[in-house]
DSSP file (Angstrom, degrees, kcal/mol; ACC not computed):
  #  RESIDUE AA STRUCTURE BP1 BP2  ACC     N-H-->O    O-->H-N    N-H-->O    O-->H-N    TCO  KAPPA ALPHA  PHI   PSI    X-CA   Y-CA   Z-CA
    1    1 A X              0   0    0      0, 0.0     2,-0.6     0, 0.0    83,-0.0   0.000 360.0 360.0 360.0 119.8   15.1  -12.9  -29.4
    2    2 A X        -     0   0    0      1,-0.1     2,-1.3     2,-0.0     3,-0.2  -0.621 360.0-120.0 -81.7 117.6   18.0  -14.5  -27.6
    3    3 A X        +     0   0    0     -2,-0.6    -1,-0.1     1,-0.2    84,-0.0  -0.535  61.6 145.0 -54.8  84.3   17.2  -14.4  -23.9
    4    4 A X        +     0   0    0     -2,-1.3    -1,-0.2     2,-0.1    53,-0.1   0.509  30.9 123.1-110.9 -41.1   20.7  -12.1  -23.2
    5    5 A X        -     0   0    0     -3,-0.2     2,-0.2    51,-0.1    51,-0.2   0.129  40.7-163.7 -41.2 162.5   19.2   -9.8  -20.1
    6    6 A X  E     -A   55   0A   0     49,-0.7    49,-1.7    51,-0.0     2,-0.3  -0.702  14.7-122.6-126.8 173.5   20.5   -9.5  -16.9
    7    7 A X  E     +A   54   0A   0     -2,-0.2     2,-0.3    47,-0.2    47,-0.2  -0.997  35.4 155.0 -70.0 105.6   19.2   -8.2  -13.7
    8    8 A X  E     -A   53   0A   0     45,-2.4    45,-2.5    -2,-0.3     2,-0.1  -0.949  45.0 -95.1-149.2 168.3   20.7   -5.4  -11.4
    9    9 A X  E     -A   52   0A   0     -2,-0.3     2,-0.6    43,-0.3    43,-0.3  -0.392  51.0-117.7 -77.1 156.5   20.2   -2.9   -9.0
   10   10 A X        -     0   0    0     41,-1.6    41,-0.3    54,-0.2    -1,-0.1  -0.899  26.9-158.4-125.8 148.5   19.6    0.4  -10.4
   11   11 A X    >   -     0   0    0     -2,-0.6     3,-2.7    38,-0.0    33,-0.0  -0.275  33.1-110.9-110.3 177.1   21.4    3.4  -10.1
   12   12 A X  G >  S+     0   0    0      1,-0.3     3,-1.7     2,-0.2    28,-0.1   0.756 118.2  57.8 -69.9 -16.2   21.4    7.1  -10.3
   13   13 A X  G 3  S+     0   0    0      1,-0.4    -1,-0.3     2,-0.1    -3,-0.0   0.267  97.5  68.2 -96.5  11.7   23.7    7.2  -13.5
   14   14 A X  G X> S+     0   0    0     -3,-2.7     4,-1.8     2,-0.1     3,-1.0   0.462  72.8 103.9-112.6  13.9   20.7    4.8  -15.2
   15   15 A X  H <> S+     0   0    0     -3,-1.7     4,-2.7     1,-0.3     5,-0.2   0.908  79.1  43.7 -45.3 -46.5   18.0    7.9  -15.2
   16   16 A X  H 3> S+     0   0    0      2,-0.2     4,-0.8     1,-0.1    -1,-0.3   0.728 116.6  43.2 -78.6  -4.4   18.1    8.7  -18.7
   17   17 A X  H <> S+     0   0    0     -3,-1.0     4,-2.2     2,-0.1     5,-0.4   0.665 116.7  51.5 -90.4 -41.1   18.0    4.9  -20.2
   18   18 A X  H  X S+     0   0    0     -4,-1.8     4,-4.1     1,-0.2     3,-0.4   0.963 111.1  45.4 -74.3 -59.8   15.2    4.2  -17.6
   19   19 A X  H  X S+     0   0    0     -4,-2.7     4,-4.2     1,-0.2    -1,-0.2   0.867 112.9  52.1 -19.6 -55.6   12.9    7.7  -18.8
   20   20 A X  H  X S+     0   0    0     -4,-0.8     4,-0.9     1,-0.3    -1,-0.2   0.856 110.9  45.8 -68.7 -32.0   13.4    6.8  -22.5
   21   21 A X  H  X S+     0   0    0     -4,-2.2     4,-1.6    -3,-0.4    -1,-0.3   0.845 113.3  51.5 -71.7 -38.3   12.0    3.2  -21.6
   22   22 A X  H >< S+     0   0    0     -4,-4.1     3,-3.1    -5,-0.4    -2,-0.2   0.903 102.7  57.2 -43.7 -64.1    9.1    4.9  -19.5
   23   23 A X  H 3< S+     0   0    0     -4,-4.2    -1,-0.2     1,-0.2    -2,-0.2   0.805 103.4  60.5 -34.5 -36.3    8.2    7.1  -22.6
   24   24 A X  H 3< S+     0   0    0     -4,-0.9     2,-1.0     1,-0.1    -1,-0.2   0.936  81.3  90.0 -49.7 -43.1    7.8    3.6  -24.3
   25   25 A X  S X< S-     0   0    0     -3,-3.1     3,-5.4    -4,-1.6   126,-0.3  -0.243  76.6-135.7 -66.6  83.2    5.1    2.3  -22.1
   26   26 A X  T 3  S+     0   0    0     -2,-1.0   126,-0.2     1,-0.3    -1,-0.1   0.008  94.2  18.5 -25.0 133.0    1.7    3.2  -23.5
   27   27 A X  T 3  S+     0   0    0    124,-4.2    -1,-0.3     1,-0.3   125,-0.1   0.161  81.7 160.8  99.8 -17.5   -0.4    4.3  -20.5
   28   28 A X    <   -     0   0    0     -3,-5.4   123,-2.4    -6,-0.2     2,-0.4  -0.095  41.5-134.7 -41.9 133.7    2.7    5.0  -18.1
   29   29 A X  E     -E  150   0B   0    121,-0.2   121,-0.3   119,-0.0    -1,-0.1  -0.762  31.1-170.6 -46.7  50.2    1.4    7.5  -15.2
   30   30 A X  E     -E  149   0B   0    119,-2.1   119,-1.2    -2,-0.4     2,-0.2  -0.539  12.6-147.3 -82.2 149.5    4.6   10.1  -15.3
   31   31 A X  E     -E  148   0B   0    117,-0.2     4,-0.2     1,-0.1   117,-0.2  -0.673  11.4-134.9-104.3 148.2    4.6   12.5  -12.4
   32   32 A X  S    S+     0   0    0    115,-0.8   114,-0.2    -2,-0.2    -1,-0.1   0.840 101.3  16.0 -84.0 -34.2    6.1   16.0  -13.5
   33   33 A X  S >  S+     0   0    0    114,-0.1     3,-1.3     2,-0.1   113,-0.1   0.795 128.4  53.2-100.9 -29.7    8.4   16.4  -10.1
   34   34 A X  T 3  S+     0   0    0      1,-0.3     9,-0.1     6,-0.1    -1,-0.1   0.900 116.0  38.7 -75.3 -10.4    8.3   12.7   -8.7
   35   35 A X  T 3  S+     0   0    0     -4,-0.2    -1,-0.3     4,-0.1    -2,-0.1  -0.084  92.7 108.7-128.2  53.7    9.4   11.3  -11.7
   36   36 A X  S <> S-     0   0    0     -3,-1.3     4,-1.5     1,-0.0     3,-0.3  -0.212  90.1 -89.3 -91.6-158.7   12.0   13.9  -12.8
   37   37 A X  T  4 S+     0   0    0      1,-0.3     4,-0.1     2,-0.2     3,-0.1   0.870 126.5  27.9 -96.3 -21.5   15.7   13.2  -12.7
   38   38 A X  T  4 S+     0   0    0      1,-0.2     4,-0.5     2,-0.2    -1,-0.3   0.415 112.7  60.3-103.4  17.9   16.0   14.5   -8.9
   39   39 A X  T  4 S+     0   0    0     -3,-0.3     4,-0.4     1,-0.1    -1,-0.2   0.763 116.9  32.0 -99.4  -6.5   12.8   13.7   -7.9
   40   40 A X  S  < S+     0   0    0     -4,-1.5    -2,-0.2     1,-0.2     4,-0.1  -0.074 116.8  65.3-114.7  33.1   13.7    9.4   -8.9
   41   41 A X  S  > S+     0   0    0     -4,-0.1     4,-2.6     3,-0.1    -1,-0.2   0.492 100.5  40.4 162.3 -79.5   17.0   10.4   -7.8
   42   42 A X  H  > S+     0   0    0     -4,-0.5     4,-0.8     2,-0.2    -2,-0.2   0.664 110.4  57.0 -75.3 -12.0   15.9   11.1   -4.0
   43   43 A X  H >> S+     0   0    0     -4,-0.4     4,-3.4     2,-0.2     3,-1.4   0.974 109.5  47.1 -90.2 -41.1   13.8    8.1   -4.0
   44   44 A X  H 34 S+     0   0    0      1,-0.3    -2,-0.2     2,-0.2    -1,-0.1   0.944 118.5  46.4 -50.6 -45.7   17.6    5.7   -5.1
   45   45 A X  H 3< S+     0   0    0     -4,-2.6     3,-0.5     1,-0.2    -1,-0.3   0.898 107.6  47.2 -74.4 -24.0   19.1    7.6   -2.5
   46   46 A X  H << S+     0   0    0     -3,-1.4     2,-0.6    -4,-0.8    -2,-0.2   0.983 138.9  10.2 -88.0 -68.0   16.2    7.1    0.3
   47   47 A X  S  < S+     0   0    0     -4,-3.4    -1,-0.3    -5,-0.1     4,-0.2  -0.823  74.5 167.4-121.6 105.8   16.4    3.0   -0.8
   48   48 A X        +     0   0    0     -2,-0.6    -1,-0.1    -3,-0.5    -3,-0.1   0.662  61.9  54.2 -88.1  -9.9   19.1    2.4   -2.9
   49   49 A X  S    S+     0   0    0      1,-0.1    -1,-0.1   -40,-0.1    51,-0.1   0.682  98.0  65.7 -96.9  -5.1   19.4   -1.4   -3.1
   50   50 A X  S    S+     0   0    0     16,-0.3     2,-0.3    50,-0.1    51,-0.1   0.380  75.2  79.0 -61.9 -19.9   16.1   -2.1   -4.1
   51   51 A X        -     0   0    0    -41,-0.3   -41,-1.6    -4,-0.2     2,-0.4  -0.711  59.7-172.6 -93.3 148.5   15.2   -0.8   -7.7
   52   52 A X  E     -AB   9  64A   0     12,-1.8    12,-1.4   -43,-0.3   -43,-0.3  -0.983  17.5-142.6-154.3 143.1   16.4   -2.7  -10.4
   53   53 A X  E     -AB   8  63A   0    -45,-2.5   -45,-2.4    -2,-0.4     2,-0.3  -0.827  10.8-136.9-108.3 166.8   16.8   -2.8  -14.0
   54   54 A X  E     -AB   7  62A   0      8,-4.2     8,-1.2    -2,-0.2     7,-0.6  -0.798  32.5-174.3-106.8 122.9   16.6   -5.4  -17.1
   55   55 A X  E     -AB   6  60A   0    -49,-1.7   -49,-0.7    -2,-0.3     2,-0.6  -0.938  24.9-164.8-141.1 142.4   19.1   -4.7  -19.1
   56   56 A X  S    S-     0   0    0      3,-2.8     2,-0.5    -2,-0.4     3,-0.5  -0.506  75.9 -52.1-102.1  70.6   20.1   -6.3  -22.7
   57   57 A X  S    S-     0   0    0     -2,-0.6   -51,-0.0     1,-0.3    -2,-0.0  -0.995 125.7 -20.7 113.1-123.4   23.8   -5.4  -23.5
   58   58 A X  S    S+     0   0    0     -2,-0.5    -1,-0.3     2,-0.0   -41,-0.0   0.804 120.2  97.5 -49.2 -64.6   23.8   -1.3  -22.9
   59   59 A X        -     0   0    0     -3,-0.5    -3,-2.8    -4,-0.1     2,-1.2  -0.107  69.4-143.6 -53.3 124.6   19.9   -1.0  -23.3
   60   60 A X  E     +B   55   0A   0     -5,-0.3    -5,-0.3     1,-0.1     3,-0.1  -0.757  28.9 175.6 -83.1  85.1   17.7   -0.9  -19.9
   61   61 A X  E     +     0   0A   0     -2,-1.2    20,-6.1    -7,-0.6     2,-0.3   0.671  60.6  24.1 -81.2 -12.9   14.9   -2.9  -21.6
   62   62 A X  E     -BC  54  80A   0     -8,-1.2    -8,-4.2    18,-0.2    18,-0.3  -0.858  69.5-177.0-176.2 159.8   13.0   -3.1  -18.5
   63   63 A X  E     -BC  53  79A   0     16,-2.0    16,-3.1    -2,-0.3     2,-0.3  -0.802  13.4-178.0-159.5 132.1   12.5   -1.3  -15.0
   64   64 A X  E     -B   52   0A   0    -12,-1.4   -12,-1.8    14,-0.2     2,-1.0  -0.938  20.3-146.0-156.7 153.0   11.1   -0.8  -11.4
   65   65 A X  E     - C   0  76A   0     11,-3.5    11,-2.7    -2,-0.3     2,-0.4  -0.822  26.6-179.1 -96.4 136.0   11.3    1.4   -9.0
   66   66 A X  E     + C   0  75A   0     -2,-1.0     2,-0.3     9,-0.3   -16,-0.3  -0.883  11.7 149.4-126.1 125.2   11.1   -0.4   -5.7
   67   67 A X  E     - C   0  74A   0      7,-1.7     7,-1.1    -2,-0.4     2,-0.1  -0.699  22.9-142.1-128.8-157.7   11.2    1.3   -2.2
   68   68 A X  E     - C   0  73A   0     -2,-0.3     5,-0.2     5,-0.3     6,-0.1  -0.694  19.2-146.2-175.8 148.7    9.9    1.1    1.5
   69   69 A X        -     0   0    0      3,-1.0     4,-0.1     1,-0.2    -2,-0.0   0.396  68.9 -82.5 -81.2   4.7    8.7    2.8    4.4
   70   70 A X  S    S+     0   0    0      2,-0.2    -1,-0.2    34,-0.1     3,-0.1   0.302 129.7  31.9 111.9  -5.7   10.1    0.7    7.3
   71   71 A X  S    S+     0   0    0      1,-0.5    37,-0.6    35,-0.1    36,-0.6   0.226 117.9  34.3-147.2 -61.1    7.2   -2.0    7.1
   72   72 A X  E     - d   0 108A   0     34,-0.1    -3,-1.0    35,-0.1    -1,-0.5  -0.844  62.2-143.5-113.3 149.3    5.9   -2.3    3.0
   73   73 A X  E     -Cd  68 109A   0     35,-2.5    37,-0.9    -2,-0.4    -5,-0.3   0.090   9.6-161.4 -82.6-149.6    7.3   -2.1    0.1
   74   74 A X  E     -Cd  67 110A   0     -7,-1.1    -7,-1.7    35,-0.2     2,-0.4  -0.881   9.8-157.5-179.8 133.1    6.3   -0.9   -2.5
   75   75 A X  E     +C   66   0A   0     35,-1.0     2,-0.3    -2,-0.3    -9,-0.3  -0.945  21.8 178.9-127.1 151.8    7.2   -1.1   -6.8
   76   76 A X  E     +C   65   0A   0    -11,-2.7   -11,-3.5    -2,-0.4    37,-0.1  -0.971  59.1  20.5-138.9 154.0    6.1    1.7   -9.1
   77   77 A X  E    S+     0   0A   0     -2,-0.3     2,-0.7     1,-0.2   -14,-0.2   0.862  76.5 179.5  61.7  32.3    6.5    2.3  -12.8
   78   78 A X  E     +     0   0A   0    -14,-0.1     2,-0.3   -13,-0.1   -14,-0.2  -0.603  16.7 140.9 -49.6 100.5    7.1   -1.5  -13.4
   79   79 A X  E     -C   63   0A   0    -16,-3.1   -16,-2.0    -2,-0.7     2,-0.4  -0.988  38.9-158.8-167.7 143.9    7.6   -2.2  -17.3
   80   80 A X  E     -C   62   0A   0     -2,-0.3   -18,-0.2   -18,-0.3     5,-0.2  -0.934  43.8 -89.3-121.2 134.0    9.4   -4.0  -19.5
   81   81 A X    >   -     0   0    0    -20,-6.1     3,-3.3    -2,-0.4     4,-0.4  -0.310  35.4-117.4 -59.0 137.5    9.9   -2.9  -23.3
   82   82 A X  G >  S+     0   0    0      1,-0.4     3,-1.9     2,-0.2    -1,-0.1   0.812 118.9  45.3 -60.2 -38.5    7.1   -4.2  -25.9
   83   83 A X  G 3  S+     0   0    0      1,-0.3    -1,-0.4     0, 0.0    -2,-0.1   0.587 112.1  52.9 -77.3 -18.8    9.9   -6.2  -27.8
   84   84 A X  G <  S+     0   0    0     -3,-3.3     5,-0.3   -23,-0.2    -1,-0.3   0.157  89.6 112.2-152.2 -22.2   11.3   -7.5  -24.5
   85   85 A X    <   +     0   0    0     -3,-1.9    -4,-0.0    -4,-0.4    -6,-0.0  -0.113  66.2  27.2 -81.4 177.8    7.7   -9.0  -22.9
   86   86 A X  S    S+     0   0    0      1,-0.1    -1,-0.1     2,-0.0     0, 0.0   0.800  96.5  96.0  37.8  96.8    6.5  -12.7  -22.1
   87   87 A X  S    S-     0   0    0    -84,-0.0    -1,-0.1     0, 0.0    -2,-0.1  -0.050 105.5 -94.0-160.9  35.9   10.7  -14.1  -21.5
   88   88 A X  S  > S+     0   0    0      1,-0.1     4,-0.9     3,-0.0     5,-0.2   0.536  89.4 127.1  98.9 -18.3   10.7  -13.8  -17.8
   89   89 A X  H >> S+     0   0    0     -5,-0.3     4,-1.7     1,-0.2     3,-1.4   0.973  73.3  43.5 -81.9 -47.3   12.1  -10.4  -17.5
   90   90 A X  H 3> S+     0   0    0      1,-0.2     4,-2.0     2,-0.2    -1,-0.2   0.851 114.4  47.0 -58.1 -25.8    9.4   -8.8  -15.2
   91   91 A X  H 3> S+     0   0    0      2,-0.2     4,-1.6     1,-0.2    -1,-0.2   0.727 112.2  51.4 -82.0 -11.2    9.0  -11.6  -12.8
   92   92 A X  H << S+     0   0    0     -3,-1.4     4,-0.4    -4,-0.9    -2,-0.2   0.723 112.2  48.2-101.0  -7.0   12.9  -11.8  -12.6
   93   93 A X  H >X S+     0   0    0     -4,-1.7     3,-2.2    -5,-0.2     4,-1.8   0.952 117.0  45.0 -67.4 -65.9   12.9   -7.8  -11.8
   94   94 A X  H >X S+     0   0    0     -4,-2.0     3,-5.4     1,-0.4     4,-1.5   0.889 116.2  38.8 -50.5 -85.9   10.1   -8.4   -9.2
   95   95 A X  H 3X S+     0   0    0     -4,-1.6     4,-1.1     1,-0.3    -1,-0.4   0.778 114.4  63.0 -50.2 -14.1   11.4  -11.5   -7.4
   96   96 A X  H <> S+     0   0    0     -3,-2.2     4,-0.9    -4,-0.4     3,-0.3   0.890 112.9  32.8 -69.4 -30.1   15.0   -9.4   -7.9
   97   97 A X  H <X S+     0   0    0     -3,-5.4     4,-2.2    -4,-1.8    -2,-0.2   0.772 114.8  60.6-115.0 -32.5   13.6   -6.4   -5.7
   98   98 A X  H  X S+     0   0    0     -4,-1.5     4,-1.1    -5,-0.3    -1,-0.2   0.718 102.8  49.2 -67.6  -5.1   11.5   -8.7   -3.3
   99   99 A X  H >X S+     0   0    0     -4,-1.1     4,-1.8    -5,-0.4     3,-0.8   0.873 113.0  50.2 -91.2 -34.3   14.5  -10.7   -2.1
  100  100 A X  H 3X S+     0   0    0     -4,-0.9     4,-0.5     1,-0.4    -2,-0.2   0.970 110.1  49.0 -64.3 -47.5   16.4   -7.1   -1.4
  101  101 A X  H ><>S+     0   0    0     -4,-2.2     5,-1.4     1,-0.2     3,-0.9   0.865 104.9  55.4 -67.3 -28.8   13.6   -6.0    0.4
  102  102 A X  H X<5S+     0   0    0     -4,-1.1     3,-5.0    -3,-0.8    -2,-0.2   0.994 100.9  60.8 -46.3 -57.1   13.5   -9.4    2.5
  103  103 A X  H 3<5S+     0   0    0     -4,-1.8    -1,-0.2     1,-0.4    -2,-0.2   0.570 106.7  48.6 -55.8   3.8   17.5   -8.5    3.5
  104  104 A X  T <<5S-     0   0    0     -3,-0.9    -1,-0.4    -4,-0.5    -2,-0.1  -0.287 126.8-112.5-120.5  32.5   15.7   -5.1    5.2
  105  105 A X  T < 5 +     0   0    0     -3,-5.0     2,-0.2     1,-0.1    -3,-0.2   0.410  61.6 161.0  37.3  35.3   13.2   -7.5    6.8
  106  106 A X      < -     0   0    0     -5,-1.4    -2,-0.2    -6,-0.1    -1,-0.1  -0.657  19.0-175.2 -50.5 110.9   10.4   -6.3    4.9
  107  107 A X        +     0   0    0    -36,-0.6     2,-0.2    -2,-0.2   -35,-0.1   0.347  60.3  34.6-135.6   4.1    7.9   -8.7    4.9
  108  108 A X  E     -d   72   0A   0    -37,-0.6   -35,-2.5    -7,-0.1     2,-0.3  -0.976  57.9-173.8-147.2 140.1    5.0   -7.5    2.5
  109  109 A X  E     +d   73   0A   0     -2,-0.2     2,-0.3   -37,-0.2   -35,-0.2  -0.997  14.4 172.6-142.2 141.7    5.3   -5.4   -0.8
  110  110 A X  E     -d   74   0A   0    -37,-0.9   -35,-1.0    -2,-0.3     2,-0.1  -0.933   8.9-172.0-136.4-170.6    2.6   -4.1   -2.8
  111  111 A X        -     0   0    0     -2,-0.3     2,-0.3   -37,-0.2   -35,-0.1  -0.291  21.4-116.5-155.9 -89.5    1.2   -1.9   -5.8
  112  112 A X        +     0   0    0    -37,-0.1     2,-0.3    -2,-0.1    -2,-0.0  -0.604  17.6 178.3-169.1 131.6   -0.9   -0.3   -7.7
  113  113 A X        -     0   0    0     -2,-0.3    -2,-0.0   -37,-0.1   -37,-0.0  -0.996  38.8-108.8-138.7 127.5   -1.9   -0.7  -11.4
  114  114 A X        -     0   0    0     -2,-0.3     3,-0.4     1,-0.1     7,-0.3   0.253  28.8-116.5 -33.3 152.4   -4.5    1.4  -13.2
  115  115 A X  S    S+     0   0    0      1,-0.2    -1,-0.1     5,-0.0     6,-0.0   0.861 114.0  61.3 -80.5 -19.9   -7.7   -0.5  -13.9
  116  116 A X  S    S+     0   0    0      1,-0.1     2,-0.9   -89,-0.1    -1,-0.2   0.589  77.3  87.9 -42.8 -28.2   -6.6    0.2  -17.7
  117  117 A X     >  +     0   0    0     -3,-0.4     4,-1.1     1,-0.1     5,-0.4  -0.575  50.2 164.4 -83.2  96.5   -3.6   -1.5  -17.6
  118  118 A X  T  4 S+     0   0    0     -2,-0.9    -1,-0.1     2,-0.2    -2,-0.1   0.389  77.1  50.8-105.7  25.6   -4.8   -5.0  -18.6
  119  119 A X  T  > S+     0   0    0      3,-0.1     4,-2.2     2,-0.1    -1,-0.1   0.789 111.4  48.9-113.1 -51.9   -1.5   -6.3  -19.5
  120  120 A X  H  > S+     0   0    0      2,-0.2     4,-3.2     3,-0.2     5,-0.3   0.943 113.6  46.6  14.3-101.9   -0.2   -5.1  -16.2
  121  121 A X  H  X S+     0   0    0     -4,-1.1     4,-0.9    -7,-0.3     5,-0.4   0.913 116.6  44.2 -24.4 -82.6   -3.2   -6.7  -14.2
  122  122 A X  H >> S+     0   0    0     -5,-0.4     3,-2.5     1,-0.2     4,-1.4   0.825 107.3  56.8 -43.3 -74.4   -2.9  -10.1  -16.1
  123  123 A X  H 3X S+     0   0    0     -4,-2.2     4,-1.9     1,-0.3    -1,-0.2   0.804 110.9  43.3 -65.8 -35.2    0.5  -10.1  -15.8
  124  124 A X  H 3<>S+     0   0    0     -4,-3.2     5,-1.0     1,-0.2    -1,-0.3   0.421 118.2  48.6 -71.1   9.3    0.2   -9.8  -11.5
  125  125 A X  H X<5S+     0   0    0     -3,-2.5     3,-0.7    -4,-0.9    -1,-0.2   0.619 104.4  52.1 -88.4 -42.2   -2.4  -12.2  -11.5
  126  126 A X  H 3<5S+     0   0    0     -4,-1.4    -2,-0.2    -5,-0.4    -3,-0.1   0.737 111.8  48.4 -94.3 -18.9   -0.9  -14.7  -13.6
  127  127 A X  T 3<5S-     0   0    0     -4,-1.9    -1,-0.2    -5,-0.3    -3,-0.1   0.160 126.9 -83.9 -98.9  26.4    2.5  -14.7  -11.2
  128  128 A X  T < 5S+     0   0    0     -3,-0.7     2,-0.3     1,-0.2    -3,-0.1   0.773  72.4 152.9  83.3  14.2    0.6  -15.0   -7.7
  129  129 A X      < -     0   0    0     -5,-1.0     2,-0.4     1,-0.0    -1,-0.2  -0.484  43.0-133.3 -63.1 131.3   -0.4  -11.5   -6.7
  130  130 A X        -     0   0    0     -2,-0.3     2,-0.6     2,-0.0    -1,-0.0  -0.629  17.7-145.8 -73.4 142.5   -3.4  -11.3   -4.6
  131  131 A X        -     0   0    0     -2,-0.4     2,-0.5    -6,-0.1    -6,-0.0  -0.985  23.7-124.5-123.4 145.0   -5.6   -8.5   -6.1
  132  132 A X        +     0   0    0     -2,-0.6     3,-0.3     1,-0.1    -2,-0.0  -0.780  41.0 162.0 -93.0 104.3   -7.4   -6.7   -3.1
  133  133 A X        +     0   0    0     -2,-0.5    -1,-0.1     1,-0.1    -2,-0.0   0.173  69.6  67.1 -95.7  -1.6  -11.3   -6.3   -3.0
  134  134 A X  S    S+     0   0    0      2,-0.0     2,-0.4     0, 0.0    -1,-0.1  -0.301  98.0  71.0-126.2  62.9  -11.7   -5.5    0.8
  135  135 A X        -     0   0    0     -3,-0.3     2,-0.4     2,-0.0    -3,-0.0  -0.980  65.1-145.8-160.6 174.7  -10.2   -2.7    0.5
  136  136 A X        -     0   0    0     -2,-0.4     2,-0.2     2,-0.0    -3,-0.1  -0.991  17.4-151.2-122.4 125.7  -10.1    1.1   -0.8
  137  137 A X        +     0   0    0     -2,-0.4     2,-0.2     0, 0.0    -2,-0.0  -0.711  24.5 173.1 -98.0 133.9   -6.8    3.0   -2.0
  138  138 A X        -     0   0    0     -2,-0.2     2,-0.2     2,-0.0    -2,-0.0  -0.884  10.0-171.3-126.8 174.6   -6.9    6.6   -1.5
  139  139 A X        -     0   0    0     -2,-0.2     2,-0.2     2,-0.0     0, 0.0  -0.862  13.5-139.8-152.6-167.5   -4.6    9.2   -1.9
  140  140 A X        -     0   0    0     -2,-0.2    -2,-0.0     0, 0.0     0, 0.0  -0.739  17.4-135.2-152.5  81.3   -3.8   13.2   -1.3
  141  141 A X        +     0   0    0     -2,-0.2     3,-0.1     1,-0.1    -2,-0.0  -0.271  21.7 175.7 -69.2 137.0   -2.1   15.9   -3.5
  142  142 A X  S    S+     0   0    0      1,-0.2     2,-0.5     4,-0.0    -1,-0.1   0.636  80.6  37.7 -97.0 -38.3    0.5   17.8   -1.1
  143  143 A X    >   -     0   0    0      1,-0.1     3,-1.4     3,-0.1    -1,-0.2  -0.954  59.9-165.3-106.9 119.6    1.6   19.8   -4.7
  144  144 A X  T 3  S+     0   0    0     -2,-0.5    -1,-0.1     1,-0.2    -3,-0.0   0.705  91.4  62.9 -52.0 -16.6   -0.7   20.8   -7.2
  145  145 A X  T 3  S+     0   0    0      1,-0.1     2,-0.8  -113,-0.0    -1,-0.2   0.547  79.8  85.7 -99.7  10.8    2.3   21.3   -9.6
  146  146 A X  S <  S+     0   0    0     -3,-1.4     2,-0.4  -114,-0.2    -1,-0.1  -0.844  70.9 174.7 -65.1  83.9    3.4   17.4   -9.5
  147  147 A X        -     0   0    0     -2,-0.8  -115,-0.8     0, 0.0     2,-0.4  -0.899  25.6-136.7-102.1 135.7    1.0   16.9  -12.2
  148  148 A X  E     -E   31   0B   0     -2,-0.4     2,-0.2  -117,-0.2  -117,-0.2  -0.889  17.7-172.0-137.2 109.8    0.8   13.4  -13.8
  149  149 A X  E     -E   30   0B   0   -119,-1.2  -119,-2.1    -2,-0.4     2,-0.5  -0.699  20.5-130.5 -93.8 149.9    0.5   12.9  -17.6
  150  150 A X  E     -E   29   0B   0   -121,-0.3     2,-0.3    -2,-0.2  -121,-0.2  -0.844  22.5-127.1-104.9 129.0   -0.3    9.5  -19.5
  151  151 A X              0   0    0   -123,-2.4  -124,-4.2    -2,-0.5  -123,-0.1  -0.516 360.0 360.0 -94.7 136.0    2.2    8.6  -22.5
  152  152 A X              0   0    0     -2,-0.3  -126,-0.2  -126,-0.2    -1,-0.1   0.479 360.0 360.0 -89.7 360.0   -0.1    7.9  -25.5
C-alpha cells in the first residue's frame, strides 16, 4: 500500500464515509441514538475541532471521535480500516486530536476499549498509554432506547 493518507479534522458533511468505516470494524460498540447522524452530529458541534479523520484520496479509511468536558478528553469509536492498519494512521489520528485538545488547555485525554478488543488494547499499550488498574469505570443509562449493538 502506498502510504497516501492524510489527517484532518472531521466534519458534519463526513457522517456517512465515517458510519460505513464503523460498520467495518468487527466488534464496534454502535449506540442506536448516540451514534446516529444527529446524535455524532451534536457531539461535532459541541467540539468541533477535535475529531478527525484518515483519509486516503476520497475514502475516510480511519476515524475518532474526540471531545471534552472542560477538563478530559476523551476519544471514542477509534478505528482504522483492516487494509489501512500497522502504517501509522491511528497514532497520527491520536496525536492529531491530542494536540487540538492541548490548544483548549486540556491536559489529560482518556478512553475506553472493551476487554475484547485485543488489537485495540495492544495497539494503546504499544504507543504509551497507561492502562488503569486502581480504578473502576462505571456508567448509567439515562435512555433505555439508546441501545448499543456489536457489528459481527
Amino acid at each position: 500500500m502506498k502510504e497516501t493518507f492524510q489527517i484532518r479534522q472531521m466534519t458534519e458533511a463526513d457522517y456517512e464515509k465515517v458510519y460505513e468505516l464503523w460498520m467495518t470494524i468487527k466488534g464496534l460498540g454502535m449506540r442506536s441514538m448516540d451514534d446516529s447522524k444527529e446524535g455524532v452530529t451534536r457531539f461535532i458541534r459541541r467540539n468541533p475541532t477535535t475529531s478527525m479523520v484518515a483519509t486516503d484520496g476520497e475514502r475516510i479509511v480511519g476515524a475518532i471521535l474526540c471531545g471534552h468536558d472542560g477538563r478530559r478528553g476523551c476519544f471514542y469509536h477509534v478505528c482504522v480500516h483492516n487494509d489501512y492498519r500497522m502504517h501509522g494512521i491511528g497514532k497520527s489520528m491520536a496525536v492529531a486530536c491530542m494536540k487540538e485538545l492541548q490548544k483548549e488547555q486540556i491536559n489529560k485525554v482518556c478512553l475506553v476499549a472493551f476487554k475484547s478488543n485485543e488489537v485495540g488494547n495492544r495497539f494503546w499499550k504499544s504507543v504509551g498509554w497507561t492502562f488503569r488498574e486502581d480504578l473502576n469505570y462505571y456508567d448509567f443509562t439515562l435512555n433505555d432506547e439508546n441501545i448499543t449493538q456489536f457489528n459481527k
